[in-house]
C-alpha positions in Angstrom: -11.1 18.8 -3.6 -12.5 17.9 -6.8 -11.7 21.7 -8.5 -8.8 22.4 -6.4 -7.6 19.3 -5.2 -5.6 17.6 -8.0 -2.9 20.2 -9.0 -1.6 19.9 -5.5 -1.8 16.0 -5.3 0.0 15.3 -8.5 2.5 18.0 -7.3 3.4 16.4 -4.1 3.4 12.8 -5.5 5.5 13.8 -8.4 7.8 15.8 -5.9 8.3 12.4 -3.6 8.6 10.2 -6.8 11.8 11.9 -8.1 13.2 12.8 -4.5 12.9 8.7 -4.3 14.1 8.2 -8.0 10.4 6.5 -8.6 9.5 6.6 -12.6 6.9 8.9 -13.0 4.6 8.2 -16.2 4.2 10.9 -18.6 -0.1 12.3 -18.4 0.0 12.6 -22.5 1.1 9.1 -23.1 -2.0 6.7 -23.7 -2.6 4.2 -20.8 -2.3 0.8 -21.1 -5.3 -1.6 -19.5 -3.5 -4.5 -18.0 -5.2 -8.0 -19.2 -7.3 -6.8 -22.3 -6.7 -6.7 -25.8 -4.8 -3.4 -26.7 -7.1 -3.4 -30.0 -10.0 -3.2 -28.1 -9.0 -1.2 -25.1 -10.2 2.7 -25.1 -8.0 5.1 -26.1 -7.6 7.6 -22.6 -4.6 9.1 -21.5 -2.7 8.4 -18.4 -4.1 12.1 -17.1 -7.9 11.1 -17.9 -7.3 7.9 -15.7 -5.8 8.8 -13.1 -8.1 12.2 -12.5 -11.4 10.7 -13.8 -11.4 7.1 -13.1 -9.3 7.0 -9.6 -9.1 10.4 -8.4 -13.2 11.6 -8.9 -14.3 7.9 -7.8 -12.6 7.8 -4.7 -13.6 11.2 -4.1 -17.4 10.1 -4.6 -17.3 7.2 -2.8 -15.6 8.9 0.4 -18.4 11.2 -0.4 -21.1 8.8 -0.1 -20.0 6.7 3.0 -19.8 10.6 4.6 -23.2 10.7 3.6 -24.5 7.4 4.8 -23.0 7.7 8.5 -23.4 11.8 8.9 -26.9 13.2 9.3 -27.4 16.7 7.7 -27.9 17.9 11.7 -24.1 16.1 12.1 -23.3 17.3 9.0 -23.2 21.4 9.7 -21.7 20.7 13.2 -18.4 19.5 12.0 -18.5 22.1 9.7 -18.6 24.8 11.9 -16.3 22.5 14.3 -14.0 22.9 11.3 -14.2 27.0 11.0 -12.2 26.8 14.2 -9.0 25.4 12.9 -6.1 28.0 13.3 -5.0 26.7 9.6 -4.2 30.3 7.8 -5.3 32.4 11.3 -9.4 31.0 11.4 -9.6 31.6 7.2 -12.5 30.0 7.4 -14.1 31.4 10.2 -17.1 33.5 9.6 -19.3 35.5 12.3 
């Protein structure tokens, strides 16, 4: 998800914003901290906050609580559990 993940997400969730005529914010503009001083507030893009600060922290925390409740023995079983779905004929499937 984290190298192949966000191209499609931003795609779909611009696709439903306009096909609901929701205002979709330009990733080159600068975003704007709500509650602090502009002056003092770091100069990031609306693309470096949503992908770095939202996107790859919620990644790593669903990765973490994965973590904590899996065991690696748990882990590789719903791996392989997952090779079995018929997604793109068994793609992932591997003898």
């Amino acid at each position: 998800m984290r190298e192949n993940g966000w191209d499609s997400l931003v795609g779909e969730t611009f696709s439903y914003c306009v096909k609901h005529d929701i205002d979709v914010p330009n990733m080159d503009d600068l975003f704007r901290t709500q509650g602090r001083s502009q002056r003092k507030a770091q100069k990031i893009t609306n693309l470096h906050c949503f992908r770095v600060e939202l996107f790859y922290a919620i990644l790593d925390m669903q990765l973490k609580e994965l973590s904590n409740r899996f065991n690696k023995t748990n882990t590789e079983l719903l791996l392989c559990v997952a090779c079995l779905c018929p997604n793109d004929s068994f793609a992932a499937f591997d003898k």
